[in-house]
C-alpha positions in Angstrom: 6.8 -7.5 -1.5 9.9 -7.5 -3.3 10.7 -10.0 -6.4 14.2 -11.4 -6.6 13.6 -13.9 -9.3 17.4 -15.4 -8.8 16.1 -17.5 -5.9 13.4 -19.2 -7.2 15.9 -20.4 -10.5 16.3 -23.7 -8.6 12.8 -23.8 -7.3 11.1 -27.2 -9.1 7.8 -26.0 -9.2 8.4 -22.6 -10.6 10.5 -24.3 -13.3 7.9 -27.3 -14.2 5.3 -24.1 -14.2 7.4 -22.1 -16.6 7.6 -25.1 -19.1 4.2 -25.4 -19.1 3.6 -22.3 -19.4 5.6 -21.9 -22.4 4.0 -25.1 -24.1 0.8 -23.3 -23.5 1.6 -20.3 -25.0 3.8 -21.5 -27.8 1.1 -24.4 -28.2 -1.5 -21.3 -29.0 0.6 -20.3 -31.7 1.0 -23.6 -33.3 4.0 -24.5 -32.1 4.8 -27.6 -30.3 7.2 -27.3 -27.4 8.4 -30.4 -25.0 10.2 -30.4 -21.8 11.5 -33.6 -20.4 10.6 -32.8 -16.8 14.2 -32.1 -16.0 14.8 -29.1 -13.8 18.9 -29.3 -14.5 18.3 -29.0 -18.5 15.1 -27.2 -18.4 16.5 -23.5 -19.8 18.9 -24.7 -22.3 15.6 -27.3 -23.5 13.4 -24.5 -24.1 16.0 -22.0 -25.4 17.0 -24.4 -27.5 13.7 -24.8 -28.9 11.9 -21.2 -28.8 14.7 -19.6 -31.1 14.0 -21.3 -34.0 10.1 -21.7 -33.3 10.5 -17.7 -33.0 12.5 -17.5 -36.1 10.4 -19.7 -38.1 7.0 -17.7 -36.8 8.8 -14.5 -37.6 9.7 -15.8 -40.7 6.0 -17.6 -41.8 4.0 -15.4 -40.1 4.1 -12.2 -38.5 0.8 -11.7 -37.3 1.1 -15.3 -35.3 4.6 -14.1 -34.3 3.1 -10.4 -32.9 0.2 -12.5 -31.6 2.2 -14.3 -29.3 4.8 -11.5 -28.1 1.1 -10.0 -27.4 0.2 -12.8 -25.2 3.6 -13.6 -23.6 3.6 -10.1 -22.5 7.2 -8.8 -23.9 7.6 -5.2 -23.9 7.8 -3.7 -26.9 10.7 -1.6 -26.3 12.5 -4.8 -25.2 12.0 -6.4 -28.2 13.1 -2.5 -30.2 16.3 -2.8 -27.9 16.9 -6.4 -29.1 16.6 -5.7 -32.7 18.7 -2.7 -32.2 21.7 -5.2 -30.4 21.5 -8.1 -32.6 20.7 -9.3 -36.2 19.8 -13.0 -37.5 20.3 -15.7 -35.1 21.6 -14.1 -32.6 18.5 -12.0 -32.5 16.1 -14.7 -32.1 18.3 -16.1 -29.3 18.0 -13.4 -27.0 14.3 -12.8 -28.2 14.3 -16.8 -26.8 15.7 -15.4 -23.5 13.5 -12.8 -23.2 10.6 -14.8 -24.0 11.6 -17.1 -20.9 12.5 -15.0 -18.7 9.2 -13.3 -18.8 7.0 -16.5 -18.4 9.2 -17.3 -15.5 8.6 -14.2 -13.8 4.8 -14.1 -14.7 4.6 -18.1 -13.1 6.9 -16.3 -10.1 3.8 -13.6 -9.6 1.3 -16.3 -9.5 3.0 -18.8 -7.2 4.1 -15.3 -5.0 0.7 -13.8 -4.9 -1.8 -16.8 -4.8 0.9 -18.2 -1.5 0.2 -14.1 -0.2 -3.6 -14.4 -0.5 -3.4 -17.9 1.4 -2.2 -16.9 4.3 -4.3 -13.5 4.4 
């Protein structure tokens, strides 16, 4: 089975899952997160909200910061490559993306492999 996340960008239930997922997550770390339900805004919603929630856990505290990296599941040598990019700001914005990207793909893997194990 091959991924191709692009196709699934549009897909309603992927996106509603990704929110949720990042409330979840974020929610673990103490951070509150809210998605109006809106597929059309959804990224620019959560972007817009992860980079300072990242910034102000990097910021506050590391160890909740690391903590949910950890849990997220962003590779570490992502996150190296990103800090060797980009500085302030900027950083934490593509750290945002990053952040996003992955929970969409790790929703994507569920939604892919529990529809697999349905039809076996």
């Amino acid at each position: 089975m091959s991924l191709h996340p692009e196709i699934y960008r549009h897909d309603l239930e992927v996106v509603r899952n990704t929110a949720q997922q990042i409330i979840k997550d974020f929610g673990m770390a103490g951070v509150e997160i809210n998605f109006s339900g809106n597929p059309e805004t959804a990224y620019k919603e959560l972007l817009d909200q992860a980079q300072p929630a990242l910034k102000a856990l990097y910021q506050n505290n590391t160890t909740t910061f690391m903590a949910l990296l950890y849990r997220i599941d962003v590779e570490e040598f992502k996150v190296k490559k990103l800090t060797d990019q980009f500085s302030g700001n900027e950083f934490f914005r593509e750290l945002a993306n990053l952040v996003i990207e992955r929970e969409f793909v790790k929703v994507l893997i569920r939604k892919l492999y529990s529809s697999r194990s349905d039809k076996e």
